[in-house]
Short mmCIF file of the C-alpha atoms (twelve columns), coordinates in Angstrom:
data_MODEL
# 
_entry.id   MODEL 
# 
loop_
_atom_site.group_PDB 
_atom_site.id 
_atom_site.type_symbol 
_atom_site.label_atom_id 
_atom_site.label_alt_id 
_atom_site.label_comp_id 
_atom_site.label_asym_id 
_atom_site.label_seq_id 
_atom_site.Cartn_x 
_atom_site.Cartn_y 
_atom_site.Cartn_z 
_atom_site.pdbx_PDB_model_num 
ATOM 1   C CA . UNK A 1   23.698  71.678 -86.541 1 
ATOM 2   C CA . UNK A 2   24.238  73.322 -90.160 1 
ATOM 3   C CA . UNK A 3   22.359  76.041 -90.922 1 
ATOM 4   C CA . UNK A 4   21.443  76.733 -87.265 1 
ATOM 5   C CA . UNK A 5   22.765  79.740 -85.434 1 
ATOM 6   C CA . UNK A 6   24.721  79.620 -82.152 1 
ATOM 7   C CA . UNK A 7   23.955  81.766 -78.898 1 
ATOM 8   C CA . UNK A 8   25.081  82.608 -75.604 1 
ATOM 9   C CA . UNK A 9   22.513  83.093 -73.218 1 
ATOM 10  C CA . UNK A 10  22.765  81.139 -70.137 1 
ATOM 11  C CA . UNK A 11  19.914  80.756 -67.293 1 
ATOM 12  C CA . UNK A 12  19.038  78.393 -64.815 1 
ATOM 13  C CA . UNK A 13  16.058  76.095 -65.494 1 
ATOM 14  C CA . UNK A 14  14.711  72.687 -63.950 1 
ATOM 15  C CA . UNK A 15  15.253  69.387 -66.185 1 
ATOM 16  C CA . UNK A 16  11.750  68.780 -67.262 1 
ATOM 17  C CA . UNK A 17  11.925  66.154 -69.879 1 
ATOM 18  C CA . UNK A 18  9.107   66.747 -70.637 1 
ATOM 19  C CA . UNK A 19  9.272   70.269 -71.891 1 
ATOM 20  C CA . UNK A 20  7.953   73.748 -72.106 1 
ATOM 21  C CA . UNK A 21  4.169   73.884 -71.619 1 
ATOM 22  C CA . UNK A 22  2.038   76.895 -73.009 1 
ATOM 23  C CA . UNK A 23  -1.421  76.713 -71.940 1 
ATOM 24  C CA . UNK A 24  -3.587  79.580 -73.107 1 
ATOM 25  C CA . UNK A 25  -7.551  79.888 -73.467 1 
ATOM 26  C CA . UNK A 26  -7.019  81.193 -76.904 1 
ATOM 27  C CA . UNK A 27  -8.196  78.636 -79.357 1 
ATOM 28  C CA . UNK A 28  -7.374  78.396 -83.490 1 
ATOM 29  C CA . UNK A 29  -8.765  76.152 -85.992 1 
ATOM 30  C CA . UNK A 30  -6.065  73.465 -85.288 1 
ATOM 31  C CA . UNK A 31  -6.673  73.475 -81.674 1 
ATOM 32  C CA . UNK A 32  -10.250 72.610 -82.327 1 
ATOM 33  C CA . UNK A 33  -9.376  70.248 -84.866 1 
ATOM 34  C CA . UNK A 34  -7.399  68.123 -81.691 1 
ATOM 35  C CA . UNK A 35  -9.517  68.167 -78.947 1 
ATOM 36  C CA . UNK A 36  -11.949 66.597 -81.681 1 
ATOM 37  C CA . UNK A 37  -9.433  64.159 -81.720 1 
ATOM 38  C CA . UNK A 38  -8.216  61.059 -79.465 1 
ATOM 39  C CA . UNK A 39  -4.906  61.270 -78.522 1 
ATOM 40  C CA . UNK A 40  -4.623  57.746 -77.655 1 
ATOM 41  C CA . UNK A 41  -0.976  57.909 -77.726 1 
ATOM 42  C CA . UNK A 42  -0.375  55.116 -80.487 1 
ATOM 43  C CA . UNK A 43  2.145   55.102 -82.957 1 
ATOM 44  C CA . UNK A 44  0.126   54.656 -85.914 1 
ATOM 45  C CA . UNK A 45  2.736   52.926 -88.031 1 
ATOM 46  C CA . UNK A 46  6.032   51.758 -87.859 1 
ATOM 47  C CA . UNK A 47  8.804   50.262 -90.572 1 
ATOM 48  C CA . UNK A 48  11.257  48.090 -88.869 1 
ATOM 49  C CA . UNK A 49  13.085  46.519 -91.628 1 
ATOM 50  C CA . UNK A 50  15.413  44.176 -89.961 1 
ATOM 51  C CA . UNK A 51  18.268  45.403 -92.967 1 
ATOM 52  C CA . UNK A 52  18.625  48.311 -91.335 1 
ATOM 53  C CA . UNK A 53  18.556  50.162 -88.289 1 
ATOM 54  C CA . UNK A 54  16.313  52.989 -88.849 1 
ATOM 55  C CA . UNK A 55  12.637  53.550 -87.493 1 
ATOM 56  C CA . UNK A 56  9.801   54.997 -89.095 1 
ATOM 57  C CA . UNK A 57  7.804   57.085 -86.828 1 
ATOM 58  C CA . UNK A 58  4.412   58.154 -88.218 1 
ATOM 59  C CA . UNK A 59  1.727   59.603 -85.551 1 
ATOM 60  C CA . UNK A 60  -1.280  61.990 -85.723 1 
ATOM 61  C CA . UNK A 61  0.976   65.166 -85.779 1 
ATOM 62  C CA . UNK A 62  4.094   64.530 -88.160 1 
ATOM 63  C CA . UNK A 63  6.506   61.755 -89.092 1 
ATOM 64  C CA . UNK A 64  10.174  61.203 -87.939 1 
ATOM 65  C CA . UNK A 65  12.826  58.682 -88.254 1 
ATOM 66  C CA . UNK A 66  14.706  57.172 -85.296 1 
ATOM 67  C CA . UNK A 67  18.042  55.335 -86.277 1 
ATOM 68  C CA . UNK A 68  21.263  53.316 -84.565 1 
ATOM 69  C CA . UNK A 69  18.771  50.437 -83.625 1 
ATOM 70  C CA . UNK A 70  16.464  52.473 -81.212 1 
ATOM 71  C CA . UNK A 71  12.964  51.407 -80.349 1 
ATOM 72  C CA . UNK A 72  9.581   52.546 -79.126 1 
ATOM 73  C CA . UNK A 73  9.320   51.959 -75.215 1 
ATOM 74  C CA . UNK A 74  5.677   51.159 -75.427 1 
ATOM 75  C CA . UNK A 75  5.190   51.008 -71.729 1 
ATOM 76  C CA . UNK A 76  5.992   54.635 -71.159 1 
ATOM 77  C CA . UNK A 77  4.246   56.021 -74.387 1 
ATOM 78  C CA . UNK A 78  1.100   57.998 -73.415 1 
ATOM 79  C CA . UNK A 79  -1.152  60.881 -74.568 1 
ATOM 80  C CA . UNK A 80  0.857   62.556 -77.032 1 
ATOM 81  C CA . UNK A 81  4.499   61.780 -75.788 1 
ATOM 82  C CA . UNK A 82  6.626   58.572 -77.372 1 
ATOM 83  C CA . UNK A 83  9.405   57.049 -75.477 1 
ATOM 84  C CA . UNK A 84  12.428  55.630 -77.037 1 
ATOM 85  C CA . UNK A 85  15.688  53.868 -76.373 1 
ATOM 86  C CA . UNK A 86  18.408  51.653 -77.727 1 
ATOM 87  C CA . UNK A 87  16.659  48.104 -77.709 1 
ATOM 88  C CA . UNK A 88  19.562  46.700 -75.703 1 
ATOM 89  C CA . UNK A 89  18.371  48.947 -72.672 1 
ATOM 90  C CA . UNK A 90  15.062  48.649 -72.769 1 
ATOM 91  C CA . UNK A 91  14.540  46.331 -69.932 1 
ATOM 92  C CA . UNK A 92  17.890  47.483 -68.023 1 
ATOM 93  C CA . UNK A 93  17.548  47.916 -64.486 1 
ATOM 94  C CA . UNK A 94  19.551  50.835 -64.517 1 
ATOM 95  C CA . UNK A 95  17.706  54.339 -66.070 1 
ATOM 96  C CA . UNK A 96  19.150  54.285 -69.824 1 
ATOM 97  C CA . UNK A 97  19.884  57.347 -72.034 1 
ATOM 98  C CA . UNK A 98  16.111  58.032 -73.752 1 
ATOM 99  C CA . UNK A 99  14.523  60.276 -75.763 1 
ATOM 100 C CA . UNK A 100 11.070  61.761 -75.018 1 
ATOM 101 C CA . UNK A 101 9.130   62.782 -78.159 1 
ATOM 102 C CA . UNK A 102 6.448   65.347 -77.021 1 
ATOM 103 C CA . UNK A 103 3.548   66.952 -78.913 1 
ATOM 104 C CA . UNK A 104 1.739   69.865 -77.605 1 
ATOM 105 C CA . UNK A 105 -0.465  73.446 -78.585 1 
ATOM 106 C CA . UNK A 106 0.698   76.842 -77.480 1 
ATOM 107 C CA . UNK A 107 -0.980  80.312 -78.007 1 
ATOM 108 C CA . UNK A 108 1.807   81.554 -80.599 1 
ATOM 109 C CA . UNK A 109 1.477   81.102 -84.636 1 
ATOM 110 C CA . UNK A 110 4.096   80.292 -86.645 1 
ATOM 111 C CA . UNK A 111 6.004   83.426 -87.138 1 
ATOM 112 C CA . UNK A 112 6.006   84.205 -83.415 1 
ATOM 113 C CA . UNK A 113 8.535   81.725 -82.674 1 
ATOM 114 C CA . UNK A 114 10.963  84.310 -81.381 1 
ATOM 115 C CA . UNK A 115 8.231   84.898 -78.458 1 
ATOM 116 C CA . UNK A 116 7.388   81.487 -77.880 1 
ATOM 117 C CA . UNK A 117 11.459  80.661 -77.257 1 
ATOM 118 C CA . UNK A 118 11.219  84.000 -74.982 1 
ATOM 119 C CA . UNK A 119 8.227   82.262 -73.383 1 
ATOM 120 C CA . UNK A 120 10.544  79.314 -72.483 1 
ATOM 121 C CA . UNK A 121 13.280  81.039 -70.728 1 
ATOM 122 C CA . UNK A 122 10.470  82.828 -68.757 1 
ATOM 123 C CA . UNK A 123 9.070   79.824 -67.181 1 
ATOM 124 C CA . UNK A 124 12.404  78.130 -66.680 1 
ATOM 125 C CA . UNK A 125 14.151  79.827 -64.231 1 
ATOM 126 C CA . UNK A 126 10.820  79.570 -61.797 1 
ATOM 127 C CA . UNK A 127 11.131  75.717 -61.828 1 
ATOM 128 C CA . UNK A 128 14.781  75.405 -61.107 1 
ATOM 129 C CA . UNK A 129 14.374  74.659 -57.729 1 
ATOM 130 C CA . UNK A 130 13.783  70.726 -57.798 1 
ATOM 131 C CA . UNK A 131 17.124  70.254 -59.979 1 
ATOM 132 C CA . UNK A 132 20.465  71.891 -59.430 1 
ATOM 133 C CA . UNK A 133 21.404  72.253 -63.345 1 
ATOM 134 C CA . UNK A 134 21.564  75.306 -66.110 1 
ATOM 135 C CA . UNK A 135 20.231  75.471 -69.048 1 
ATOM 136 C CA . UNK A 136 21.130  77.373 -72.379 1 
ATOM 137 C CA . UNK A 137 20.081  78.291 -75.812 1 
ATOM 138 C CA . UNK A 138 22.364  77.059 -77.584 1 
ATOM 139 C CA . UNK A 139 21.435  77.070 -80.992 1 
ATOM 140 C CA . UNK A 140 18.349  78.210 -83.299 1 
ATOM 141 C CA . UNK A 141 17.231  78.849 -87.160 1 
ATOM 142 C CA . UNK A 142 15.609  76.648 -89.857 1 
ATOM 143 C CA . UNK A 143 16.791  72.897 -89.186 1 
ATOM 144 C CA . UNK A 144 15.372  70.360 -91.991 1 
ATOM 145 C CA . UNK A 145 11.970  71.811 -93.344 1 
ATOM 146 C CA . UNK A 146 10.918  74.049 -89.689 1 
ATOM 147 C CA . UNK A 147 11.919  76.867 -87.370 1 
ATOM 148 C CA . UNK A 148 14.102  75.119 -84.420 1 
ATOM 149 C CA . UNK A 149 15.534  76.138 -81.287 1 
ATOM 150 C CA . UNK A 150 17.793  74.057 -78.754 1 
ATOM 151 C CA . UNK A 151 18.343  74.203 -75.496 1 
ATOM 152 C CA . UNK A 152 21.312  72.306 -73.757 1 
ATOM 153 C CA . UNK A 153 20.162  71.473 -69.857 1 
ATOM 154 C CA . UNK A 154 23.536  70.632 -67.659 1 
ATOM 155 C CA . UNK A 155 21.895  68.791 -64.445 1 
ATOM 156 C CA . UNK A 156 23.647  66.865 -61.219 1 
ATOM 157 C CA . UNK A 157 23.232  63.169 -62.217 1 
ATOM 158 C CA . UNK A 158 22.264  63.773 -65.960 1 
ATOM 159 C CA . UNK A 159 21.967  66.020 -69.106 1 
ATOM 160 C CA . UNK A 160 18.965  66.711 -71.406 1 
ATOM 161 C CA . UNK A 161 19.216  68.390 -75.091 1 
ATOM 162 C CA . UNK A 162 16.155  69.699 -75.985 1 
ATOM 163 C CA . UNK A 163 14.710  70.884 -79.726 1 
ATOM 164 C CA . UNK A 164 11.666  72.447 -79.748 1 
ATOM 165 C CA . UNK A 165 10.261  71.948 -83.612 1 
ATOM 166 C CA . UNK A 166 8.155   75.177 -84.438 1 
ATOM 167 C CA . UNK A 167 4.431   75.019 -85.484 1 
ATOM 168 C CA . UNK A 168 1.298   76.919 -85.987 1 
ATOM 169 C CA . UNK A 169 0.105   77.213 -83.064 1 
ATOM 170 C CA . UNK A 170 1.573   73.809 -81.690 1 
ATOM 171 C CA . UNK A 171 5.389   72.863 -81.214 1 
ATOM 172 C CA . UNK A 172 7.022   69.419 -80.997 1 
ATOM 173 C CA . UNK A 173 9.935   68.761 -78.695 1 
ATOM 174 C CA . UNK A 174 12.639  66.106 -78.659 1 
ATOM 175 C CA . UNK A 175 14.035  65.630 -75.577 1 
ATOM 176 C CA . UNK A 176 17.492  63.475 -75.505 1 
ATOM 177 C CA . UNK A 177 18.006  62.744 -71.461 1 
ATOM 178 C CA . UNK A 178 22.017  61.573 -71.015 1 
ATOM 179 C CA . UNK A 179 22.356  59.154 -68.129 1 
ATOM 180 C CA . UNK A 180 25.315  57.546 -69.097 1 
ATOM 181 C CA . UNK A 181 28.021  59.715 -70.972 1 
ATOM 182 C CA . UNK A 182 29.975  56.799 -72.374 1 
ATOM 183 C CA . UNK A 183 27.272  54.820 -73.676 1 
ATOM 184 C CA . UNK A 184 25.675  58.199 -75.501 1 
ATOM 185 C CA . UNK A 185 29.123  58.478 -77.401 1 
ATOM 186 C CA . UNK A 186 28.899  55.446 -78.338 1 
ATOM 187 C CA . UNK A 187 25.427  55.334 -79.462 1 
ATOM 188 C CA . UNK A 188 26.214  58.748 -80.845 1 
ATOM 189 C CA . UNK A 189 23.015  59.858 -79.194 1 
ATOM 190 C CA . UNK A 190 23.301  63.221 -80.059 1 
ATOM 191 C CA . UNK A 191 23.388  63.014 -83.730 1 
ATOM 192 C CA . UNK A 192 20.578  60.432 -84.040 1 
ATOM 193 C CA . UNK A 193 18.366  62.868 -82.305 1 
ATOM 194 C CA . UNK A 194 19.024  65.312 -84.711 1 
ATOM 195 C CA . UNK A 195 18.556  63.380 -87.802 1 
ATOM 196 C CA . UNK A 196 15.100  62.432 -85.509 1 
ATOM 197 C CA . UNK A 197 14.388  66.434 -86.017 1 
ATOM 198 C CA . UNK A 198 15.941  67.244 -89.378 1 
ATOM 199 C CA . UNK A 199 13.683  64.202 -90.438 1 
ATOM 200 C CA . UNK A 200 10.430  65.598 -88.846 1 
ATOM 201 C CA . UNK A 201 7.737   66.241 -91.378 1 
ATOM 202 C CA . UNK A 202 4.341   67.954 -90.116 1 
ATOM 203 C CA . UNK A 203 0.997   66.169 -91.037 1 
ATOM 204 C CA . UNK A 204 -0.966  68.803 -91.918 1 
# 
């Protein structure tokens, strides 16, 4: 990632997909302005021009591209998290490489991202039990127009890169699970997940 800054700091964490959840009773004017709102989980518009492979992504929170021919899963889009995979493995029997899109509030404003990442390794380590994987930040800094941090999870049967995209108040994580090594090369998973972040655009 350019710009981003690389760190050693190894722990060991569970492979939640789903990501880092930080609950907190405190409340700010963007909190109320969501639970006003209803997360039905819809993506509210899409641009799938069949010239080229790139999705637009707009939702409630921000908009994103998705490119190299992915698609929306629509049966495993819910609440606030968006599902997507190459369209050829959508209805595979076998579980295919995906990437989870997850919006969510925390109690920590914008310029407190340095103790919302802390707040991340503190809650990993307690939930390692159910997988037998690591974890590590492995790179953070300003990626596209926000604060990012990533976290590279090494589990048993599969792998999950995580970016947590820093808000006020409210992150956004992209989660890229690895099932199949050979087919992420080749779908060069790793990079169209990034673009997905450096492409992220708040709507505020």
């Amino acid at each position: 990632m350019k710009g981003l800054k690389s760190v050693i700091a190894y722990v060991t964490v569970t492979a939640l997909l789903f990501g880092f959840v930080g609950c907190s009773s405190r409340r700010t004017s963007r909190q109320e302005r969501e639970s006003q709102r209803d997360w039905a989980g819809e993506i509210l518009e899409t641009s799938d021009d069949s010239s080229s492979d790139e999705l637009e992504v707009e939702t409630d929170f921000g908009t994103f591209t998705i490119n190299n021919g992915w698609v929306a899963v629509d049966s495993q889009t819910f609440g606030n998290t968006y599902v997507f995979s190459n369209e050829e493995d959508v209805d595979s029997t076998n579980p295919p490489n995906n990437l989870t899109v997850k919006y969510d509030v925390n109690p920590y404003s914008e310029d407190q991202h340095e103790d919302f990442c802390t707040a991340i390794l503190q809650q990993l380590p307690g939930q390692a039990a159910a997988y037998n994987g690591t974890a590590a930040l492995t790179e953070f800094g300003q990626f596209g127009e926000n604060m990012c941090y990533r976290f590279d999870l090494d589990c048993e049967d599969f792998d999950i890169i995580q970016w947590y995209v820093v808000g006020d108040y409210e992150y956004v994580m992209f989660g890229l699970m690895i099932v199949d090594e050979d087919k992420a090369d080749e779908d060069d998973c790793i990079q169209m997940t990034e673009d997905a972040v450096n492409s992220f655009v708040w709507n505020r």
